[in-house]
C-alpha positions as a LaTeX table, in Angstrom:
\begin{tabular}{lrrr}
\hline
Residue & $x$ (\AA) & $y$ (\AA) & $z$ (\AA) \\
\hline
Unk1 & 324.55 & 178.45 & 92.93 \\
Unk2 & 326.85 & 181.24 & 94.63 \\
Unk3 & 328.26 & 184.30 & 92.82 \\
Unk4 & 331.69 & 184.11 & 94.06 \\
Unk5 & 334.43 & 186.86 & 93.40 \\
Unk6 & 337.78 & 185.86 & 94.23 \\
Unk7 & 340.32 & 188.57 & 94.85 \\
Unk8 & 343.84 & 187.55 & 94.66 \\
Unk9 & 347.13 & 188.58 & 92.84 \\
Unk10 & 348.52 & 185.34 & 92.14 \\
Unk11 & 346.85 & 183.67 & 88.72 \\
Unk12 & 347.39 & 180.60 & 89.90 \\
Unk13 & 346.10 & 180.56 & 92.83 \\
Unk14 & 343.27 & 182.58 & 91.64 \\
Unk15 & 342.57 & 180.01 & 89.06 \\
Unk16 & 342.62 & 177.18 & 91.24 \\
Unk17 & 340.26 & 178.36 & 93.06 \\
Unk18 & 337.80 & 179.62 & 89.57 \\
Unk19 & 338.36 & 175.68 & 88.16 \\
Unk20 & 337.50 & 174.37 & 91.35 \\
Unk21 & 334.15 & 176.37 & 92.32 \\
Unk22 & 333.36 & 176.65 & 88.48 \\
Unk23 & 332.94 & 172.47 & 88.63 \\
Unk24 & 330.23 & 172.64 & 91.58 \\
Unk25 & 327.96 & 175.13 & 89.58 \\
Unk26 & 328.97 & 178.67 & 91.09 \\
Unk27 & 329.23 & 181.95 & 89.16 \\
Unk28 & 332.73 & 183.11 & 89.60 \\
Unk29 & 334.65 & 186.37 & 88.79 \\
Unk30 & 338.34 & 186.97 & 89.29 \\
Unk31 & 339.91 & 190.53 & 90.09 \\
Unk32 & 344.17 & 190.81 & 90.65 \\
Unk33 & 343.83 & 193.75 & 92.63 \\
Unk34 & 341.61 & 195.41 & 95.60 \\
Unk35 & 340.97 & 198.48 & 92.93 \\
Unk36 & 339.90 & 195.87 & 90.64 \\
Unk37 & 338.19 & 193.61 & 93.26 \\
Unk38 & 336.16 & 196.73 & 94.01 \\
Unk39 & 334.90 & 197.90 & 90.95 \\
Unk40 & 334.11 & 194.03 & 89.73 \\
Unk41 & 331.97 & 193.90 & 93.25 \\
Unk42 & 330.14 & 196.64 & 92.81 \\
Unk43 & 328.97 & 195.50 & 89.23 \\
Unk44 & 328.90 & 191.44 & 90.13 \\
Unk45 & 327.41 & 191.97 & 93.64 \\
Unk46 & 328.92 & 188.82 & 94.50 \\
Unk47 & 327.74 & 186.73 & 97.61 \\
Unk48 & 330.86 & 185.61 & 99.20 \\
Unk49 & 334.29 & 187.32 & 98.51 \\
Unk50 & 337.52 & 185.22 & 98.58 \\
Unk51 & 339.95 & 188.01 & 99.64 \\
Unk52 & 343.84 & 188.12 & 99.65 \\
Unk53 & 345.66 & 190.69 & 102.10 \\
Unk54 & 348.66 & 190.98 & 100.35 \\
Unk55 & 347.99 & 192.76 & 96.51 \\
Unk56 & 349.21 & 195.24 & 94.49 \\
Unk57 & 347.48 & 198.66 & 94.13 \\
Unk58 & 344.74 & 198.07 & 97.06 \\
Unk59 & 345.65 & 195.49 & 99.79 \\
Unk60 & 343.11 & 193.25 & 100.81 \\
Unk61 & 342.53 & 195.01 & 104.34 \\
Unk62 & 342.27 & 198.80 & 102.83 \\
Unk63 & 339.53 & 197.04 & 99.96 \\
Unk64 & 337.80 & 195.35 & 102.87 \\
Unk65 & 337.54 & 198.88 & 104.75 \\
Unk66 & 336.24 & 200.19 & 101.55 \\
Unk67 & 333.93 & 197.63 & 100.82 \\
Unk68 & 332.25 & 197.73 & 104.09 \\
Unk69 & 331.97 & 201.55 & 103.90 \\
Unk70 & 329.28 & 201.08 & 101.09 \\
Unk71 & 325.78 & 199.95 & 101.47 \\
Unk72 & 326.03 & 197.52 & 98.66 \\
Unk73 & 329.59 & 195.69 & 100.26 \\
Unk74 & 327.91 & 195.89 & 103.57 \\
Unk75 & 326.59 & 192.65 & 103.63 \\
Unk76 & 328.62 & 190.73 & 101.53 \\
Unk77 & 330.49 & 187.30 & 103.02 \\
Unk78 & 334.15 & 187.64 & 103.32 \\
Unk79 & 336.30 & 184.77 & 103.61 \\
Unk80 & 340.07 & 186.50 & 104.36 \\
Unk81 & 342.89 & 183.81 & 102.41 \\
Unk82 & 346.74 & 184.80 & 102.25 \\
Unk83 & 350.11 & 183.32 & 102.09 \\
Unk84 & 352.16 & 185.45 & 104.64 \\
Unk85 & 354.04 & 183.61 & 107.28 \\
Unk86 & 354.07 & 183.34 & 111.00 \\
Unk87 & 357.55 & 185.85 & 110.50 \\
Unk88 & 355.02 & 188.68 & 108.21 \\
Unk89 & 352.14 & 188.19 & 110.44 \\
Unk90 & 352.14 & 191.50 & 112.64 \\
\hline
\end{tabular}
């Protein structure tokens, strides 16, 4: 069993992915915003992170930067998911 933390601003997609991961045994927390996603990793320690870019507050990329910049986020397993388009990409 995983602890998985799943950052991402949409509920539904958030919860999607909670129902889903919930039903094969893994420990999952939810946070709606990289401030939020920060503060829950630092107290969940979580072993993968399921990351949106695009959030209110923090985006995903500065909480990434953030994350990384601590010795307890160092390590963690980031898988990056996001809904922008080919025309939003950079």
């Amino acid at each position: 069993m995983a602890r998985i933390l799943i950052v991402e601003d949409d509920v539904s997609i958030s919860r999607m992915y909670e129902f889903r991961l919930k039903s094969i045994g893994h420990d999952i927390r939810c946070a709606y915003d990289g401030e939020e996603g920060l503060r829950t990793a630092e107290e969940f320690l979580p072993n993968l992170l399921l990351l949106d870019l695009k959030m209110p507050v923090l985006n995903g990329d500065e909480m990434l930067e953030k994350l990384r910049a601590t010795a307890w986020g160092s390590e963690i397993r980031v898988i990056i998911l996001t809904n922008i388009s080919r025309s939003e990409a950079p």
